[in-house]
SEDOVEX-164280 format. One record per atom (N, C-alpha, C, O): residue in three letters; x, y, z. Coordinates in steps of 0.1 Angstrom, whole numbers, plus 5000, padded with zeros to 4 digits. Layout:
AlaXYZ ...
This chain:
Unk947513591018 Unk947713681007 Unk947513821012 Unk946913841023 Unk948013931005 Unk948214071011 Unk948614150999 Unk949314100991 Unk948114300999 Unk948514380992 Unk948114500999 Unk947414501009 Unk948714630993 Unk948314761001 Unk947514751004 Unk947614811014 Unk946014701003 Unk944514731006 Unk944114661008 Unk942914681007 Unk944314501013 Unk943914411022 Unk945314341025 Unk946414351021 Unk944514241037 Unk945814171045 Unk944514031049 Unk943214031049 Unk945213941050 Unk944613771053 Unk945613741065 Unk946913741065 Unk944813731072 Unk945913651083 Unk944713591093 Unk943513621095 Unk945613461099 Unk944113371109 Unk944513421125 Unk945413471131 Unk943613371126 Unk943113451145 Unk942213371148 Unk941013381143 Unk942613251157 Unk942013131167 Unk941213041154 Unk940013031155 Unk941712991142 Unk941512921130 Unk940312961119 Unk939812901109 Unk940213121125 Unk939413161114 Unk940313311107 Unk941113391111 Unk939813281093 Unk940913391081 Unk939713501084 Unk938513491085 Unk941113641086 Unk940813761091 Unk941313851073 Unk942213851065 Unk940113901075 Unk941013981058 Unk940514111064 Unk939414141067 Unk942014191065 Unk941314351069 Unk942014421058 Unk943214411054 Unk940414531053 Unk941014591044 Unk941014771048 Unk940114831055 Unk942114821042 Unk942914941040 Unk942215021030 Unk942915011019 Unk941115101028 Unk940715151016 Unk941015291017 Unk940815341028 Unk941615391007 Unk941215531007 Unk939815551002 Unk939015480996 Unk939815641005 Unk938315731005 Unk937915740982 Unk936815760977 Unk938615720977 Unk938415690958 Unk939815650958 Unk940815680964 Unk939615540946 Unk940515490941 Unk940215440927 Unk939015400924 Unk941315440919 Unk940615470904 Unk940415320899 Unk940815220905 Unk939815310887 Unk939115180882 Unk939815060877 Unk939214950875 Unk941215080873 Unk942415010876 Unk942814950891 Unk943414840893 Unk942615010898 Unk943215010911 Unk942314890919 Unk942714790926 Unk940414930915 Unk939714830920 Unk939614720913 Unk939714610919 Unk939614710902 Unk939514560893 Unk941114490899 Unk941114370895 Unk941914510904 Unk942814410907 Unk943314400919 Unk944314350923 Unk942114480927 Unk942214500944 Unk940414390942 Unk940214330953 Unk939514360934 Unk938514270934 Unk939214140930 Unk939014040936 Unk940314140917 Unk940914000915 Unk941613950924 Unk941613830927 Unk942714050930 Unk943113960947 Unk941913880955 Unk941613760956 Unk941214030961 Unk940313910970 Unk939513810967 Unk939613740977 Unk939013760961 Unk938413680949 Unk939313580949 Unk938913480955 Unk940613560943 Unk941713510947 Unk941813440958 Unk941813320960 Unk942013540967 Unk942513470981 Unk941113370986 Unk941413270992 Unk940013390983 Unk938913290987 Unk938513150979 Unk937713070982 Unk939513160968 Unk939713010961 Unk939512870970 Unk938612780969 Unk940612870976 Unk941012740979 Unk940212730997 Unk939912631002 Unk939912871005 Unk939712881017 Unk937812911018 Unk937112911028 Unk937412941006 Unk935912981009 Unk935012921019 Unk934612991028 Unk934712751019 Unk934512691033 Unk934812751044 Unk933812781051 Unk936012781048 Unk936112791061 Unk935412941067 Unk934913031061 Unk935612941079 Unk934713081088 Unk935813241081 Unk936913211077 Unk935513311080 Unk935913461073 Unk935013561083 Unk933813561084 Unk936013631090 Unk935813801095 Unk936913871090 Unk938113871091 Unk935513961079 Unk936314041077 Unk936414231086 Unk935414301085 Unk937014241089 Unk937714381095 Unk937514501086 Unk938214531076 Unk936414581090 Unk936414741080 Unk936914861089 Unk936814981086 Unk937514821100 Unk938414941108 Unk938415061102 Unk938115171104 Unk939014981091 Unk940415121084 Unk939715171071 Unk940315201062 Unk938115171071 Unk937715201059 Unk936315301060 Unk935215261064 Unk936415391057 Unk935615481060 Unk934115501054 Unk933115561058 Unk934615441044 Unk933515451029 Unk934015361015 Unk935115341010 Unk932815321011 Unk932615190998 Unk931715250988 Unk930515270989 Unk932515270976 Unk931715320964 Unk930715200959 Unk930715100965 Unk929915210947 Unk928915110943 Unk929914930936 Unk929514820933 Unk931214970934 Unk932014880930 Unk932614750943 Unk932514630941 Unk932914810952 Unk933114780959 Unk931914700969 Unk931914580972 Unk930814790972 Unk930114720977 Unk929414540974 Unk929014450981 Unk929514580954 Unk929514430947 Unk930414380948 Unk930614320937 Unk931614360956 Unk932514290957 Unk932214210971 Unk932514090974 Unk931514300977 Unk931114230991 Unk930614160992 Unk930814060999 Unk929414190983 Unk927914060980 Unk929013970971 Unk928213900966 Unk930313920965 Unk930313850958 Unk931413770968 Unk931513650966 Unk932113830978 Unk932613790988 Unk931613690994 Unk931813570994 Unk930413731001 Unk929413681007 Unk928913550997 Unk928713431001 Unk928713590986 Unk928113450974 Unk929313390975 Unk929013300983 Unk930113380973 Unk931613290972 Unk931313220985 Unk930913110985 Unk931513300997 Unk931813161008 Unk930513081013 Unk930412981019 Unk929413191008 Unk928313091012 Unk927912971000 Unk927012881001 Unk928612990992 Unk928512830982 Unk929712720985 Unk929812600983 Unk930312790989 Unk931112700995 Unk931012601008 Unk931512491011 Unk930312701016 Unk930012641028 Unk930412671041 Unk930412601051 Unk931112861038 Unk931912871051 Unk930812961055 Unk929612951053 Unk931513061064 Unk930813181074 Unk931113281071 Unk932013271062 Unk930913421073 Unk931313531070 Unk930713631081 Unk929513651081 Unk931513681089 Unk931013821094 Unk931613941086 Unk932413931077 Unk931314051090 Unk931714171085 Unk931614301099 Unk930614371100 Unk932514311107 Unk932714381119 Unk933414471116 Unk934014471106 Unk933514581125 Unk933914691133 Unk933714831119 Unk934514871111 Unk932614871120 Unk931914961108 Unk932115021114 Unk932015001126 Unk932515191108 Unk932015331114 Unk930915341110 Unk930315251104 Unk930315451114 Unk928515511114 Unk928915471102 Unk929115361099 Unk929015611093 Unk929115601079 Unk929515501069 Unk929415531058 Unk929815391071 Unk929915301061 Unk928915241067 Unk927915261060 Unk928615171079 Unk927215081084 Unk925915201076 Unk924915151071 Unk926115321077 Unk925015381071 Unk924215351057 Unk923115321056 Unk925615381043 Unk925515331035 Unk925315191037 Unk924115171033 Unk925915061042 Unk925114941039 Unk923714911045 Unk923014811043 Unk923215021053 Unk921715011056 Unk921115081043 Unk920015021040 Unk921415161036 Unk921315261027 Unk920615171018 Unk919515171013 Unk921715071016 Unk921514961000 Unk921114861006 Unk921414751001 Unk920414841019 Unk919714721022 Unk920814591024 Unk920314471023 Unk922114631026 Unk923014511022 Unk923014451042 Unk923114331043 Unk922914541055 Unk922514471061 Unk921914361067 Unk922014311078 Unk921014311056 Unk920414231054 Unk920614081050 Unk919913981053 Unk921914101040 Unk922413981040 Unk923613951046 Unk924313851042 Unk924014031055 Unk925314051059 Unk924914031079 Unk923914051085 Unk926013971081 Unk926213901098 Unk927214031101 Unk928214061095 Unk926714121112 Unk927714261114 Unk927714271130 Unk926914311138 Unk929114231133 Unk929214301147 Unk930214381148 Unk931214371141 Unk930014471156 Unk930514591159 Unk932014551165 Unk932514651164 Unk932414511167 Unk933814451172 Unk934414281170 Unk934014171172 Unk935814341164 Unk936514191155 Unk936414131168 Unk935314081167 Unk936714101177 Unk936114011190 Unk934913951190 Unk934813831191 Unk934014011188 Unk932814021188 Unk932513911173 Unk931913801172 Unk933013951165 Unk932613861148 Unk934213741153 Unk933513641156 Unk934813721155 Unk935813601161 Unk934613531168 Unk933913441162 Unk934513551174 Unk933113471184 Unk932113401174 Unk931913281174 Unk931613471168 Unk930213461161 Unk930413341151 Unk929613251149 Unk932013361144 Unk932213261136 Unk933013121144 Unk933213021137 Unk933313121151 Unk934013011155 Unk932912981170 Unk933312901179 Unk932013021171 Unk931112951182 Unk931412941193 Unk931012841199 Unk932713061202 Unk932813051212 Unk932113151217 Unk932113161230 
């Protein structure tokens, strides 16, 4: 699944979702950029998930609850989740809100590939 502001695609049998955010986007725009991804983790939540924040600079308070619900979805399911390749500034803010904490973060999608598939 894919839309302007994320993309799913697999890399060595684990689902890569990298998302595209601008810097604000209005409250229409996130409630059905949260029902995609949400969506897309239906039928795949089990399996291993890195997700890719390259292309994203910064996460308002909406978004961030999307992460933790990202994170609650696949860990009831039974999969994995990293969350790799953070600028300062967004790794800042999730030390900010303590979300490093429940979050697996490596600094390179190589790096979270590994972590989740155990090579």
């Amino acid at each position: 699944m894919s839309s302007p502001r994320f993309q799913v695609t697999q890399e060595y049998a684990v689902n890569v979702m990298q998302f595209v955010l601008p810097v604000a986007m209005d409250t229409m725009e996130i409630d059905s950029l949260i029902e995609d991804v949400l969506r897309s983790l239906d039928a795949k939540g089990n399996e291993p998930w890195v997700v890719d924040l390259s292309q994203v600079g910064y996460m308002g308070s909406s978004m961030l609850g999307l992460f933790v619900n990202i994170r609650e979805r696949i860990r009831q399911a039974g999969g994995t989740l990293v969350l790799c390749a953070m600028s300062p500034p967004l790794l800042r803010i999730f030390k900010t809100c303590c979300l490093e904490r429940l979050f697996t973060i490596a600094k390179t999608r190589p790096d979270a590939l590994a972590l989740v598939s155990g090579r």
